[in-house]
Wavefront OBJ file of the C-alpha trace (Angstrom):
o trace
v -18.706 34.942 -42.860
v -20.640 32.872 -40.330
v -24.120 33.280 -39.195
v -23.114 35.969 -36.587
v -23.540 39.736 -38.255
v -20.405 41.715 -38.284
v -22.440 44.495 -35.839
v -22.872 41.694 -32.992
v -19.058 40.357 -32.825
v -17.951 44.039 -32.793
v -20.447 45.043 -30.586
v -19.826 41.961 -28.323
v -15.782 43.290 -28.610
v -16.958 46.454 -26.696
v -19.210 45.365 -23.874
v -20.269 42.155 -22.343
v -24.160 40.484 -23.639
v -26.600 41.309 -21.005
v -29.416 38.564 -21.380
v -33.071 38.514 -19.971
v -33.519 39.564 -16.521
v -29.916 40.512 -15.642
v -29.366 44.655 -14.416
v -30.554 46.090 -17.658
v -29.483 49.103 -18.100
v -25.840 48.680 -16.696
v -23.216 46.805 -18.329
v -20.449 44.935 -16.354
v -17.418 44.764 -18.584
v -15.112 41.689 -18.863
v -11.823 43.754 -17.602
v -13.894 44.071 -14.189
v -14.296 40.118 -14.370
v -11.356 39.298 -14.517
v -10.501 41.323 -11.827
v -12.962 40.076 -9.585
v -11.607 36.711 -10.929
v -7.940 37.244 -9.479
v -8.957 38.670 -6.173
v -11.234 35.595 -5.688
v -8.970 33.448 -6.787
v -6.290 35.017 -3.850
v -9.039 34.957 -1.327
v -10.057 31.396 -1.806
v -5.622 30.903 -1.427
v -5.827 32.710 1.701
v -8.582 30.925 2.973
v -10.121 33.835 4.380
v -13.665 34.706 4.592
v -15.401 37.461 2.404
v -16.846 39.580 5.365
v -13.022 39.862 6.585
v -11.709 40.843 2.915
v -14.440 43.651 2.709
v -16.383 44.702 4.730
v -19.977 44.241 3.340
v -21.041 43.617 -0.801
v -17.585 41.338 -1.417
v -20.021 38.633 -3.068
v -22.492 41.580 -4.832
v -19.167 42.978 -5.985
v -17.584 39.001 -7.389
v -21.195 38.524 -8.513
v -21.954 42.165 -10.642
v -23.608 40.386 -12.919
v -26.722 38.786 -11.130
v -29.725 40.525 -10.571
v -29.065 41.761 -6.810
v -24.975 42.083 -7.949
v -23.243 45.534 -7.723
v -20.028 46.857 -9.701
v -17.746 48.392 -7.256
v -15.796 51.753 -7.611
v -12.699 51.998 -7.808
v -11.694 53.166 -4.019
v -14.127 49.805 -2.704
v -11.696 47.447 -4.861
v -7.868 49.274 -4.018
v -9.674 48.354 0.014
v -10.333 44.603 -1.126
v -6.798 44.450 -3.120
v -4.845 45.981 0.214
v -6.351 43.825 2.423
v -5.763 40.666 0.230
v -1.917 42.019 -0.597
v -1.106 43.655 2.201
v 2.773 43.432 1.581
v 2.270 45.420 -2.234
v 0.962 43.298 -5.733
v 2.621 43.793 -9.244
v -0.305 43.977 -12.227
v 0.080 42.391 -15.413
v -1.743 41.955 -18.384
v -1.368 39.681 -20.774
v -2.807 38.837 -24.423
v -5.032 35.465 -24.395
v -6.545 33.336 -27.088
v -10.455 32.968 -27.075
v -13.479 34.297 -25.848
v -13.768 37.508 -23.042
v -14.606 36.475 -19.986
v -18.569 36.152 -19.366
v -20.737 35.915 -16.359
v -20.851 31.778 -16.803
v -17.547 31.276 -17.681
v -16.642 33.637 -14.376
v -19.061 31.453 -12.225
v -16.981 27.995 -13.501
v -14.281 29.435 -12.732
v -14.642 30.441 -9.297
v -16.255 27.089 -8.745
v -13.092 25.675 -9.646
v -10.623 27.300 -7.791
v -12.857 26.776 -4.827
v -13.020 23.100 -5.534
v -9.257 22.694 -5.586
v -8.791 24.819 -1.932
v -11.175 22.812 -0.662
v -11.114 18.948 -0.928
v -10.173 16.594 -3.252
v -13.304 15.073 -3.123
v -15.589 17.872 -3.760
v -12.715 18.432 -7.138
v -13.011 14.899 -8.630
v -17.277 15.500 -8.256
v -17.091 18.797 -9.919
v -15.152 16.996 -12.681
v -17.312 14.270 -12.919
v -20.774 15.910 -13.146
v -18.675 18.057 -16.549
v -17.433 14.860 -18.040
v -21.199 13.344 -17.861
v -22.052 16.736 -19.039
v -19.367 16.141 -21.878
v -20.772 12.315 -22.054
v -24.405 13.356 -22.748
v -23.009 16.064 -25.208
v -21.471 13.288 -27.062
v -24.035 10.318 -27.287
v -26.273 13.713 -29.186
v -23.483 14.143 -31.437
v -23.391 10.632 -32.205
v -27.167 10.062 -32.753
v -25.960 12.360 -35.830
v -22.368 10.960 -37.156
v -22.119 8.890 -39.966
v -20.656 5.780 -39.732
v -16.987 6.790 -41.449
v -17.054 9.705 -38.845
v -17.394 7.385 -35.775
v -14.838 4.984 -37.198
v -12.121 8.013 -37.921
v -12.684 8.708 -34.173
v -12.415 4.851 -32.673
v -9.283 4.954 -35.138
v -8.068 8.276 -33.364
v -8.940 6.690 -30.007
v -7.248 4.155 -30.575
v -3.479 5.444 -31.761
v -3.363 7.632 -28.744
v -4.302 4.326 -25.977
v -1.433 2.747 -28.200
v 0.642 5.619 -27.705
v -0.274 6.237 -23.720
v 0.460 2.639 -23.337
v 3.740 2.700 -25.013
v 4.574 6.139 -22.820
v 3.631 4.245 -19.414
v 6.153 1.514 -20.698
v 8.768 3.808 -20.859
v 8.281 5.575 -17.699
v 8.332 2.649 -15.854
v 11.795 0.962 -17.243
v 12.875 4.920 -16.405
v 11.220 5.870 -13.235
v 9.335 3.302 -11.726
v 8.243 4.592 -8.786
v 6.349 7.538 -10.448
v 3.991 4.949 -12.584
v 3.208 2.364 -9.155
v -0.519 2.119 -8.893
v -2.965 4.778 -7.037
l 1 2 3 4 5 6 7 8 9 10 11 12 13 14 15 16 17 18 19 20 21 22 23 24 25 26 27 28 29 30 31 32 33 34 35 36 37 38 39 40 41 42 43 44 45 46 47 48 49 50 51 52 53 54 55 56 57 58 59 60 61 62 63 64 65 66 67 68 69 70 71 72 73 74 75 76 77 78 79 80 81 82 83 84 85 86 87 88 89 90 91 92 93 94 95 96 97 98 99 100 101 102 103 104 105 106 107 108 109 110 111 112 113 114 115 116 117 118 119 120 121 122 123 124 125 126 127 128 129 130 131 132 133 134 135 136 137 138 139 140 141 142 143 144 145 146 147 148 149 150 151 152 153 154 155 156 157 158 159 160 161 162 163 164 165 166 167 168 169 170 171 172 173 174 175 176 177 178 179 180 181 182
């Protein structure tokens, strides 16, 4: 096996990591994340602000994991869900592939869902301050590569411009008015 002992994956499998400085002693669990997650993600749809959705801790509640953040019972988040689906809600869950959901990967993805009920602009910054992220991430790989690795990659690169070009080509004799220029 990998570096990581057996105790810490199944251990990570029961709770959520709590690292330095974050409400030690109480554990917010990933099923409550993703919870938050969904009603966010309907709030930020409805445009409506948090102090309307509940009444007072809506951003403690989204937010259990920060240091001032608070988990909320179960009566505090069936008052958030009926004001945000007031005409009745189905529930469904659903297996997914990778990692539970963590504090970080909650904050991205609120930041995202904001970013696309927003503006476009604010959308295409968020995207470019990861893909500089991504960029720096890469040159440090690089510094690393051999030479045959960064020439598999340029070939890689490569084959898939030939095939986007040869796509676009297509498009065009087939729909033309879906490939004019931005």
């Amino acid at each position: 096996m990998s570096s990581l002992d057996i105790g810490e994956i199944i251990d990570a499998r029961r709770r959520s990591p709590i690292g330095e400085g974050q409400n030690v002693g109480r554990v917010v669990v990933p099923f409550y994340r993703a919870i938050m997650l969904e009603l966010e993600r309907r709030r930020l749809q409805l445009s409506l602000p948090m102090d309307v959705v509940a009444d007072r801790y809506y951003s403690k509640s989204l937010y259990a994991d920060s240091p001032s953040g608070r988990q909320s019972r179960w009566e505090t988040l069936q008052d958030i869900v009926d004001s945000l689906f007031p005409e009745g809600y189905d529930v469904e869950i659903r297996p997914k592939t990778g990692l539970r959901l963590g504090p970080n990967e909650l904050r991205c993805k609120i930041a995202f869902a904001a970013a696309v009920t927003t503006d476009k602009k604010s959308q295409r910054e968020m995207m470019r301050a990861l893909g500089k992220k991504g960029g720096e991430a890469r040159r440090e790989k690089y510094k690393t590569m051999s030479r045959a690795e960064r020439l598999a990659i340029a070939k890689k690169t490569r084959r898939t411009r030939r095939k986007n070009r040869l796509l676009r080509t297509q498009l065009q004799k087939h729909q033309p008015e879906l490939c004019s220029p931005l």
